[in-house]
Structure formats: structure tokens, C-alpha cells
GUVO-717818 format. One line per field, with one value per residue (C-alpha): residue in one letter; x, y, z; residue number from 1. Coordinates in nm, 3 decimals. Example, Ala and Ser with C-alpha at 12.3 -4.5 7.8 and 13.67 -1.06 7.14 Angstrom:
GUVO-717818
resn: a,s
xx: 1.230,1.367
yy: -0.450,-0.106
zz: 0.780,0.714
resi: 1,2
end
This chain:
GUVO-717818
resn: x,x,x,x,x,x,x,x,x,x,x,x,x,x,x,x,x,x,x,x,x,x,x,x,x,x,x,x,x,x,x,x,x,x,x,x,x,x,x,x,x,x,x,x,x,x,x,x,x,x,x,x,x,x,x,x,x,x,x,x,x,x,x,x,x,x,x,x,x,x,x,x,x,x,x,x,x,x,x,x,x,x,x,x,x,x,x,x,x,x,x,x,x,x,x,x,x,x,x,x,x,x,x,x,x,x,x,x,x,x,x,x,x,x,x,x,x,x,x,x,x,x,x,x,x,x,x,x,x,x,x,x,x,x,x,x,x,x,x,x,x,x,x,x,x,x,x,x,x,x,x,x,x,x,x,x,x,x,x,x,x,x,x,x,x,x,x,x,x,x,x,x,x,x,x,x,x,x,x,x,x,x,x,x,x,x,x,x,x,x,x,x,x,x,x,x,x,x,x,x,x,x,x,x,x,x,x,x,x,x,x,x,x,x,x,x,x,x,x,x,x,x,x,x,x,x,x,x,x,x,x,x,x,x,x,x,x,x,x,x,x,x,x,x,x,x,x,x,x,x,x,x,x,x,x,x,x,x,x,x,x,x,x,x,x,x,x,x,x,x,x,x,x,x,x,x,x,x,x,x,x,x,x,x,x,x,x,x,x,x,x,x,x,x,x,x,x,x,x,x,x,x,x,x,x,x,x,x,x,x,x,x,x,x,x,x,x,x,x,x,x,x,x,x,x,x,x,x,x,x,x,x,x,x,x,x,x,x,x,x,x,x,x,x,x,x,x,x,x,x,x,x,x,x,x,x,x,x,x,x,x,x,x,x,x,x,x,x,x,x,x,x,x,x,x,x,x,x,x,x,x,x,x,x,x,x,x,x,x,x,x,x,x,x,x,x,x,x,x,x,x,x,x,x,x,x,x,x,x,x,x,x,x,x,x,x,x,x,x
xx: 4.139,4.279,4.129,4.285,4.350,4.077,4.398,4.515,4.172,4.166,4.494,4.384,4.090,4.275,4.521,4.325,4.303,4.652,4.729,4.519,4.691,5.000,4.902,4.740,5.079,5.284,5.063,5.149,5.487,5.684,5.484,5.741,6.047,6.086,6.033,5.668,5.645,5.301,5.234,5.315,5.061,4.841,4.932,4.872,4.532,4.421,4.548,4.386,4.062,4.090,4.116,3.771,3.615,3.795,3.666,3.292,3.401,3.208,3.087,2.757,2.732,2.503,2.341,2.638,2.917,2.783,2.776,3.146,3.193,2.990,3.200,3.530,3.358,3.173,3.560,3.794,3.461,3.514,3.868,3.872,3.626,3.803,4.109,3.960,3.813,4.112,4.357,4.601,4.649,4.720,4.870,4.537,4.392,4.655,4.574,4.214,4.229,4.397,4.054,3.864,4.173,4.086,3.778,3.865,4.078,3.803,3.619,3.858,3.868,3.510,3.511,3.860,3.868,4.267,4.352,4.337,4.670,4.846,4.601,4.720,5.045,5.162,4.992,5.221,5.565,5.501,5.447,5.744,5.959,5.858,5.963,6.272,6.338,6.247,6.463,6.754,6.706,6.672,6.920,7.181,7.189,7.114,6.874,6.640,6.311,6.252,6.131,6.148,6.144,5.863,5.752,5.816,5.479,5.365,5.636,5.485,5.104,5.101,5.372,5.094,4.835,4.983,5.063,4.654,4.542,4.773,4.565,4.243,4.388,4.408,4.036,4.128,4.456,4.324,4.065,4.383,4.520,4.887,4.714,5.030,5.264,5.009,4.907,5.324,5.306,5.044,5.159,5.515,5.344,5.180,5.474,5.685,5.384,5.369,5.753,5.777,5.517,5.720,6.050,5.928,5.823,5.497,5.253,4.959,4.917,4.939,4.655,4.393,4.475,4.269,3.996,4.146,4.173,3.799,3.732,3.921,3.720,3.418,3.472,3.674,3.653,3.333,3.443,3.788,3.798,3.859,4.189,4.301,4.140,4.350,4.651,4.561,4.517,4.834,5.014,4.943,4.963,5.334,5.427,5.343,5.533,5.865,5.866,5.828,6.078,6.328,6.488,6.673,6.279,6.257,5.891,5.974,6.128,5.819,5.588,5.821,5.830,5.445,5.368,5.624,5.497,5.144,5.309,5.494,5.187,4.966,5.212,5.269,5.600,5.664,5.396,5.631,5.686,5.538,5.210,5.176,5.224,4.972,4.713,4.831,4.752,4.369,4.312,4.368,4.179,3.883,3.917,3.908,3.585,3.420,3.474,3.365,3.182,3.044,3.283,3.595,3.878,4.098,4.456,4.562,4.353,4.401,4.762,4.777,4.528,4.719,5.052,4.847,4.755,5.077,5.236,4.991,5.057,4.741,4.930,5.308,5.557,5.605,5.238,5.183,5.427,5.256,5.028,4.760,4.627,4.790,4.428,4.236,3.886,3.970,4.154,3.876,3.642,3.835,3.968,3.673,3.366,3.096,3.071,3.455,3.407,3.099,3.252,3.592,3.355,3.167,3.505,3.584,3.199,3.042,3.244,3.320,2.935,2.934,3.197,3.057,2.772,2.994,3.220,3.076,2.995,2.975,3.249,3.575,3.745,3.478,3.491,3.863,3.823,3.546,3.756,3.991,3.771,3.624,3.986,4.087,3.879,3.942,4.271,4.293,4.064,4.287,4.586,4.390,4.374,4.759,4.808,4.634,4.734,4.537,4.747,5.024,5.049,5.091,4.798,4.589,4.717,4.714,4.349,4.152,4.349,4.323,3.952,3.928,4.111,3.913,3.549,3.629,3.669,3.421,3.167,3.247,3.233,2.870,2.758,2.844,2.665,3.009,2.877
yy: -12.207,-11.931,-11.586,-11.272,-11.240,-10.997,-10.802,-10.788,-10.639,-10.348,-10.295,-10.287,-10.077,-9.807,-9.755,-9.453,-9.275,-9.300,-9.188,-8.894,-8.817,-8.854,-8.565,-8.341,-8.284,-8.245,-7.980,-7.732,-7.917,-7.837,-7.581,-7.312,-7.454,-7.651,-7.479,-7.526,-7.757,-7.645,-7.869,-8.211,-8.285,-8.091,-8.344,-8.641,-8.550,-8.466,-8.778,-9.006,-8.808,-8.869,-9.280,-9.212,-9.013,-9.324,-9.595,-9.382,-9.430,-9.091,-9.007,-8.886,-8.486,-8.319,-7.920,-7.741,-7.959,-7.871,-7.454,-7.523,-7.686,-7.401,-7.146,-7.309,-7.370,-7.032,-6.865,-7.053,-7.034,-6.665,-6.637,-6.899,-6.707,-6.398,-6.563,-6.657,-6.357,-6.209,-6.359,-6.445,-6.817,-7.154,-6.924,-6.783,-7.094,-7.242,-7.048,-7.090,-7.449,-7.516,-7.463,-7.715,-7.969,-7.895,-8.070,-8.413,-8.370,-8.271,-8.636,-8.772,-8.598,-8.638,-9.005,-9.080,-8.780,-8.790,-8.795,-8.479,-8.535,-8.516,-8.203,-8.003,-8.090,-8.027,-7.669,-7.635,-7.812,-7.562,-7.254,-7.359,-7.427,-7.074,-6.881,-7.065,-7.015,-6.666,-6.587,-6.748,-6.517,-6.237,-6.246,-6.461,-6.443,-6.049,-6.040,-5.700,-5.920,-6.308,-6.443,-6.809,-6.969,-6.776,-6.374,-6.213,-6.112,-6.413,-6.636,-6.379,-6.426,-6.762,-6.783,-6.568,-6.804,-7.104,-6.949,-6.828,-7.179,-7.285,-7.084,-7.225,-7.576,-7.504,-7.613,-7.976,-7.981,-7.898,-8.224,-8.481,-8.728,-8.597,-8.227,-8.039,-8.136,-8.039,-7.712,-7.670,-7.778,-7.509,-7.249,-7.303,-7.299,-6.990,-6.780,-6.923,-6.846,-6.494,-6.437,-6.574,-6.322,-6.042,-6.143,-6.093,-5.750,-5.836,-5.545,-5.676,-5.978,-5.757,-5.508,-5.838,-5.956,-5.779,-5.957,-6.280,-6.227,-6.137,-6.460,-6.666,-6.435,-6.553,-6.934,-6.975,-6.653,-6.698,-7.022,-6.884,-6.784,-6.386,-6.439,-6.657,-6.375,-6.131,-6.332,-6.370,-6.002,-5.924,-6.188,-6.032,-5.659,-5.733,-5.926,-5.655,-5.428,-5.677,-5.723,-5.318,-5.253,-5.519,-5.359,-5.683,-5.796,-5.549,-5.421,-5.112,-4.985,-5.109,-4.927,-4.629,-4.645,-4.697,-4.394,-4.202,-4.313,-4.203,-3.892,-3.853,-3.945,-3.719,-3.423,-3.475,-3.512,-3.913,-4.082,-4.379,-4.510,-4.893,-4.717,-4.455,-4.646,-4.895,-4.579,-4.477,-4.828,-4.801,-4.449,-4.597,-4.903,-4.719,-4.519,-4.864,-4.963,-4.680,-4.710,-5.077,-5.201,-5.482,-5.667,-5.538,-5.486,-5.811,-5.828,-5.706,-5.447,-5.331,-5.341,-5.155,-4.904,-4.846,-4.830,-4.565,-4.370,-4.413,-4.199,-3.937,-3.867,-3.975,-4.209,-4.222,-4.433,-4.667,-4.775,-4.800,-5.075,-5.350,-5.587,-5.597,-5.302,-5.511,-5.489,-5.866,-5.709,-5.383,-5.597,-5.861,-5.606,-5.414,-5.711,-5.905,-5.680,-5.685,-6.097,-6.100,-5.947,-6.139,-6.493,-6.367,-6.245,-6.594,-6.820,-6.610,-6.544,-6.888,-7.118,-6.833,-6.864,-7.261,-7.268,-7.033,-7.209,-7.459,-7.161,-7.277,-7.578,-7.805,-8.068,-7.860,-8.068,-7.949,-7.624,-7.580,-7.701,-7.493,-7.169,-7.277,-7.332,-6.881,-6.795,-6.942,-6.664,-6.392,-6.436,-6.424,-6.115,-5.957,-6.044,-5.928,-5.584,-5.503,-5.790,-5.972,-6.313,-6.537,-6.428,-6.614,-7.004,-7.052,-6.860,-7.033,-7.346,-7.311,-7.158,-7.439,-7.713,-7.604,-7.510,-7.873,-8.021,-7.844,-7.859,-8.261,-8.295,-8.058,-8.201,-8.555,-8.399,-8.220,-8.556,-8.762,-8.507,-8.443,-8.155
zz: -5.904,-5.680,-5.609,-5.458,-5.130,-4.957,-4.801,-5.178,-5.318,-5.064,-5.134,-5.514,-5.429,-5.221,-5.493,-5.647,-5.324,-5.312,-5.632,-5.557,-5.210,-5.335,-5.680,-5.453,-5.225,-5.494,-5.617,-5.352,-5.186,-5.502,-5.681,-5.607,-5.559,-5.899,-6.248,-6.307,-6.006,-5.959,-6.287,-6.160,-5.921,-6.184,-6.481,-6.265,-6.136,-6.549,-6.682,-6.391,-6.475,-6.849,-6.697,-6.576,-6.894,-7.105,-6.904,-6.806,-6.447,-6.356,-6.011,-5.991,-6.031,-5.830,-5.943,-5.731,-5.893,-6.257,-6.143,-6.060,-6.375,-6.562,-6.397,-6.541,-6.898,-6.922,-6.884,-7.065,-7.399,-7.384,-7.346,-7.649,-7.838,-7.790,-7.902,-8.217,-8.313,-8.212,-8.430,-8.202,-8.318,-8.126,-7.805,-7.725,-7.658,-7.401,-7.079,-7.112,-7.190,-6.864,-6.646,-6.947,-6.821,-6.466,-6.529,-6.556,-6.262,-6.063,-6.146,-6.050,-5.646,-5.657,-5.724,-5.537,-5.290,-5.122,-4.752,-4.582,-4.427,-4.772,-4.838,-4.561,-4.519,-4.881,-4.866,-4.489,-4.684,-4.965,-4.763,-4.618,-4.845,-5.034,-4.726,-4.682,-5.078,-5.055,-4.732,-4.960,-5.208,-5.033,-4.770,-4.869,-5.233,-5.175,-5.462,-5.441,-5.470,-5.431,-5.740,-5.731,-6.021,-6.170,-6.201,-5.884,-5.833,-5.922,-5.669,-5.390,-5.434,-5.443,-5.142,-4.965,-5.070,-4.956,-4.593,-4.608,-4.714,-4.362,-4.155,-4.330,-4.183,-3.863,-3.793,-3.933,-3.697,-3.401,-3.422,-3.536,-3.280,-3.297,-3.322,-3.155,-3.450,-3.689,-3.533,-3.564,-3.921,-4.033,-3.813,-3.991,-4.324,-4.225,-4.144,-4.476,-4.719,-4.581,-4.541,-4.934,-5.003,-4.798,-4.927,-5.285,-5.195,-5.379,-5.231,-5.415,-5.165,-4.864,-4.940,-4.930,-4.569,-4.360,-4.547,-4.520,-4.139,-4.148,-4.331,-4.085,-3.802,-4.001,-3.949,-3.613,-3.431,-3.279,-3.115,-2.970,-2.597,-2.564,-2.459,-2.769,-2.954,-2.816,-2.851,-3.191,-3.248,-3.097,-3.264,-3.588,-3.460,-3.341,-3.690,-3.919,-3.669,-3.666,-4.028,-4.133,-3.844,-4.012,-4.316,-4.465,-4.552,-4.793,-4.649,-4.527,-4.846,-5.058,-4.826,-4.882,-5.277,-5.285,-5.117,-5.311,-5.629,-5.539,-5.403,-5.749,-5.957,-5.803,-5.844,-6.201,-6.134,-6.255,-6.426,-6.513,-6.154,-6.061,-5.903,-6.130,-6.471,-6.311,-6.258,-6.650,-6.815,-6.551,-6.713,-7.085,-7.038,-6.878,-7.201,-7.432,-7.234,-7.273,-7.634,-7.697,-7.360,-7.526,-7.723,-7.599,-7.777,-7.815,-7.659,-8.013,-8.062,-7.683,-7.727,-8.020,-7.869,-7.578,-7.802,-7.966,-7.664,-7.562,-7.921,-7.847,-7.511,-7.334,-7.124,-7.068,-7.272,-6.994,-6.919,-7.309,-7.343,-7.148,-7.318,-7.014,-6.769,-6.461,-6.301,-6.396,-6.401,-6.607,-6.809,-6.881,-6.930,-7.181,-7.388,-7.384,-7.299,-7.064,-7.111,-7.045,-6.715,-6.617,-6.649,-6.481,-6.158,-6.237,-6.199,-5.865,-5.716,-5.786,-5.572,-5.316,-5.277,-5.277,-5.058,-4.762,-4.739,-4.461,-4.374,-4.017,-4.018,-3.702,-3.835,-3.813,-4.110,-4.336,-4.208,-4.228,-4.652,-4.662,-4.499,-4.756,-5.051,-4.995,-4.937,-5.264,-5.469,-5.247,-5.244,-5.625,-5.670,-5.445,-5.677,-5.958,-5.828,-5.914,-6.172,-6.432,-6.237,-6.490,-6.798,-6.596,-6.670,-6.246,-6.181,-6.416,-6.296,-5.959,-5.953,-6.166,-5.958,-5.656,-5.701,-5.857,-5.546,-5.269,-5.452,-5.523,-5.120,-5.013,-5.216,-5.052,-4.728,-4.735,-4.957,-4.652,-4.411,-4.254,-4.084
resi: 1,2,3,4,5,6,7,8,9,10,11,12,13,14,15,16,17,18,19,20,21,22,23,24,25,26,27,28,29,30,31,32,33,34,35,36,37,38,39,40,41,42,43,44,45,46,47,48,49,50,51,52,53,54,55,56,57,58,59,60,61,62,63,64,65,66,67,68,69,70,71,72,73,74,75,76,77,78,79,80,81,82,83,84,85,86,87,88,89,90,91,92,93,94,95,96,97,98,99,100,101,102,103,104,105,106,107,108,109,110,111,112,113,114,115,116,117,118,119,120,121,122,123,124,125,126,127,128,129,130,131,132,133,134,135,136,137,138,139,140,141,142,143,144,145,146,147,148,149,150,151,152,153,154,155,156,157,158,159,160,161,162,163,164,165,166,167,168,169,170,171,172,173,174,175,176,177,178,179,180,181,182,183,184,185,186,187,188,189,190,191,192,193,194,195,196,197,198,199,200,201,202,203,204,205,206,207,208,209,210,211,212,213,214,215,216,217,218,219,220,221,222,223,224,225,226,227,228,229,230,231,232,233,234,235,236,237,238,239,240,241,242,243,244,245,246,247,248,249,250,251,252,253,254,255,256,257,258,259,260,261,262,263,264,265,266,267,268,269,270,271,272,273,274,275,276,277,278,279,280,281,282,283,284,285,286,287,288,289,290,291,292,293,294,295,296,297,298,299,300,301,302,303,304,305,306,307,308,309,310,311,312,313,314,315,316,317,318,319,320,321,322,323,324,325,326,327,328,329,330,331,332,333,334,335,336,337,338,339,340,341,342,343,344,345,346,347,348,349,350,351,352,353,354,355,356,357,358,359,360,361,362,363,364,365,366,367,368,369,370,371,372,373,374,375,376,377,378,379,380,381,382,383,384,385,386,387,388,389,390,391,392,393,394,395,396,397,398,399,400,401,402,403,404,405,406,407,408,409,410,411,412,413,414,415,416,417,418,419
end
């Protein structure tokens, strides 16, 4: 009788970990520069997880994991219910669903967290590639705004996110052997996230950085020297200059037409611009709320509201046409009540919370997936402000996911007393 080699068992037994470095780069490597790319590392991750439900393979949940879990639950149950009572059929259901399949995914990081290297350096390789895809766009296929392969507002956010995520890493790089090529890495990732972002024109993503930067203040600042500080400060003083100075980025002119729109809106002038049609569909849904603060309203009944207010002149034609009020938490709050907006600030506030509790702690590798883990949420509040991101299949996928990735390592990390 034979038996396996002990070289062939750990090879057997590191297998998992593999699979799960290998799903968790493609998650943000490719998640902009293939049609739904952001799906693939997703699909992997939920079918290993359902291996572990199938086979009752869990890891061992401790109280914070199950307020994670609640979080996703609680929101996808009343975007469900709403659906329901809603009558909007089968297509109600799909967007929500997508944080119930993030579940099993997050089992599976828990129980087979992936390599950091693969973490970090897909977020830098997809930053990348989104600025390079963006820049392509823009400049040499003279498009107005880079859109990817998805909504432009959309292909901008989440370019911005992945270059924020970067700078999260930076902590982890700075401790690695070869640390020089991955301080490069991020740093590269960093400037393609945020020139994707630019590129697109996207001004939602901009108005939320000085509170990024205040995050990243929040875990590394108080350990920099006051020089790096300053270099740091000037660093990011002289980029917003070059790229508002540059007209071929496009930021200049969005600046313009923002201010101009307000200008226009406030005047009476043009209600029906971008920033004015978004302060027409706020005024109407504030209206709706009002009205039903409880329940809400339904995305039928708050379309056909709005449609309404729209034929009588209470808002203009333009903002009337849109299904959503292009604001997440106005949005939630008039389609789905008081409830609606409680779990939405629930999905966002709860791991936020989790997450900051290591925004500093000793080990930098935790701290740098900690950094990350607060940025996630704030980042997608942000986003919310202009744009209900979640009623977009690559926002919902890439917040559940992501959120499942970095809680599944995070959770390993403070388990192991990493910090």
C-alpha cells in the first residue's frame, strides 16, 4: 500500500488558498477592462463558498462576522421586500440578491483567506489598467468622457476607488522584502485609478477626497516624518494643479460646467442642466418623503410620482424622466421609507465601524486592509451623493465582494492577533 507523498498533501492542502488568491485578483485586475470583468473573480469566490455550505466546511463565525453578515442580509430583505410589494417582478430581486451571494463568498476568505500579494497587486494592475483605458479613450480615441465598458459614472468611481484602495496598500508595501517595486506598483495604481476617474470626467468621485486623504492621515500620517508630510502635501497640491491646468483631461471644463449649472440653476435660467436636474429630482423626492416617510413609495410608484410632478410643472421635464433621484440616500429613503434608509446607512456604517477599530494598528499589513476596509464605505457614500451607485449591477458587485474580500482577511488578521 502506498500513501501520498507529504510534499503532495501540502500541495493538496494549499490548493484553496490558491484558488482564492488567484479569484480575488481577478476581481479588481479585470473588473474594468472586460465587460462585466468585475464578475469573474466574483463568480469564483460564490461558487467555492457554496463548496463549503454543500460540504458544512464552515469556519467558525465570531459576533463581528455575523454584524457584517446582518448588514448584507438586513439590505438586500428590504430591497426584496420592497420589490415584492412593489410589483416589479423577477428584476427587483437581482441587485439585492447579489450581497445574499456575497455571503458564501465571504466563508470562503474567512476559512481560506488569499495572499496579500495577489490582494494588492490586482487592486494596483486594475487601477492601472483603468487609467491606461481611460487615457485611451480620452485622448486617442477623442471620446468626450471615458466610459469603459460600463456607465461613465460608474467606469470613473470605481477607477477612483481602485487608485484609493492603492494608497490604502501602501502600509503593507513598505514592510515587503522587494518593498521598492511594490511601493512603485501602488503608487502606479494610484495615479491610474485617479486618472480613470479624471478621464471619465466623473465629478462625483472628486468631491469625497479630501476625506479619503483624512482617512489615510488617520492611519499613516502620524508615523510620517514632517518632511514626508510635506512632500506628501505638496505632491497632491501640485497634481490637482497639473491636471485642472491640462485641458486634454477634461477637468477643467467639468469644473467649468458645474459651476455654470449651479450658476444657471440658481438664476432660473436652466433647470435642465446635469446639476440642476440633479437639484430638481432632490426637490421632488424630498416632496415623495414627506408624503410617505415610512413606507416609501416603490420605484413604481416613485417613478410615476415624479412623472407626475414632472406634467405639472413642479419639477422640469428633464429631472422627471429618470427612474431614481441620482442621490443613494434620498433615493432609499423615498422608495423604501425610513427602514430603506436605515439598512442602506447599515451596509455602509457597520463595517466602516468594524473596520476602524485597526485603522492603527501596530502590524502595518493589518493596518493597510484595515485603511482599506473604512475607505471602502466612504468611498461609496461619497458616490452615492451624485448617483444611486447600488442600482448599478458593478456597484452592487463590487461593494458586497470587496467588503466580502477585505472582512474575510481582516478577520483572519485580528483572529491571529496580527496586530
Amino acid at each position: 500500500m502506498t500513501y501520498p507523498s507529504h510534499a503532495a498533501t501540502n500541495k493538496t492542502a494549499e490548493l484553496p488558498s490558491q484558488l482564492s488568491s488567484m479569484a480575488v485578483f481577478l476581481l479588481t485586475a479585470v473588473c474594468l477592462i472586460l465587460p462585466s470583468g468585475y464578475s469573474i473573480g466574483a463568480v469564483i469566490l460564490f461558487l467555492a463558498g457554496c463548496g463549503l455550505l454543500i460540504t458544512r466546511r464552515l469556519p467558525a463565525l465570531t459576533k463581528h462576522d455575523f454584524w457584517v453578515i446582518a448588514a448584507l442580509v438586513a439590505y438586500a430583505l428590504v430591497s426584496m421586500l420592497e420589490a415584492w410589494w412593489d410589483g416589479q417582478g423577477s428584476r427587483g430581486f437581482d441587485k439585492p440578491s447579489r450581497f445574499i451571494l456575497a455571503i458564501p463568498a465571504l466563508l470562503w476568505v474567512l476559512r481560506y483567506p488569499p495572499k496579500l500579494a495577489y490582494l494588492w497587486s490586482g487592486i494596483a494592475l486594475g487601477g492601472i489598467s483603468a487609467g491606461a483605458w481611460g487615457g485611451w479613450q480620452k485622448l486617442v480615441e477623442g471620446v468626450g468622457r471615458a466610459q469603459g465598458h460600463t456607465h461613465v459614472i460608474q467606469f470613473g468611481n470605481l477607477s477612483m476607488l481602485l487608485g484609493v484602495l492603492c494608497m490604502a496598500g501602501l502600509g503593507w508595501a513598505v514592510i515587503q522584502r522587494h518593498r521598492g517595486v511594490w511601493v512603485v506598483l501602488l503608487l502606479a495604481g494610484a495615479a491610474g485609478g485617479v486618472l480613470g476617474s479624471l478621464f471619465s470626467g466623473s465629478r462625483g468621485g472628486w468631491v469625497g477626497f479630501p476625506i479619503v486623504l483624512l482617512v489615510l492621515y488617520r492611519a499613516y500620517g502620524t508615523q510620517l516624518s514632517t518632511k514626508l508630510k510635506a512632500a506628501a502635501l505638496a505632491a497632491v497640491v501640485l497634481g490637482g494643479i497639473t491636471v485642472y491646468a491640462v485641458p486634454q483631461i477634461g477637468v477643467q471644463e467639468r469644473v467649468h460646467q458645474a459651476f455654470s449649472d449651479v450658476a444657471l440653476y440658481v438664476s432660473g435660467e436652466n433647470r435642465s442642466t446635469s446639476v440642476g436636474s440633479r437639484f430638481e429630482m432632490w426637490r421632488g423626492a424630498s416632496q415623495l418623503i414627506q408624503e410617505k416617510p415610512l413606507t416609501g413609495w416603490g420605484s413604481n410608484g416613485y417613478a410615476q410620482a415624479m412623472a407626475d410632478f414632472g406634467e405639472a410643472g413642479v419639477i422640469s421635464a428633464e429631472a422627471a424622466q429618470y427612474g431614481h433621484a441620482h442621490n443613494e440616500f434620498i433615493d432609499a429613503f423615498a422608495k423604501r421609507g425610513v427602514v430603506g434608509l436605515a439598512v442602506l446607512l447599515a451596509l455602509y456604517l457597520v463595517p466602516m465601524r468594524l473596520f476602524a477599530r485597526h485603522l492603527q494598528a501596530n502590524h502595518l499589513a493589518t493596518r493597510a486592509v484595515a485603511t482599506a476596509g473604512v475607505l471602502l464605505p466612504v468611498t461609496f457614500m461619497d458616490f452615492g451623493l451624485t448617483q444611486v451607485f447600488l442600482e448599478h449591477n458593478s456597484g452592487v458587485m463590487m461593494y458586497a465582494f470587496m467588503l466580502a474580500v477585505l472582512w474575510g482577511i481582516y478577520a483572519q488578521q485580528i483572529s491571529h492577533k496580527t496586530n
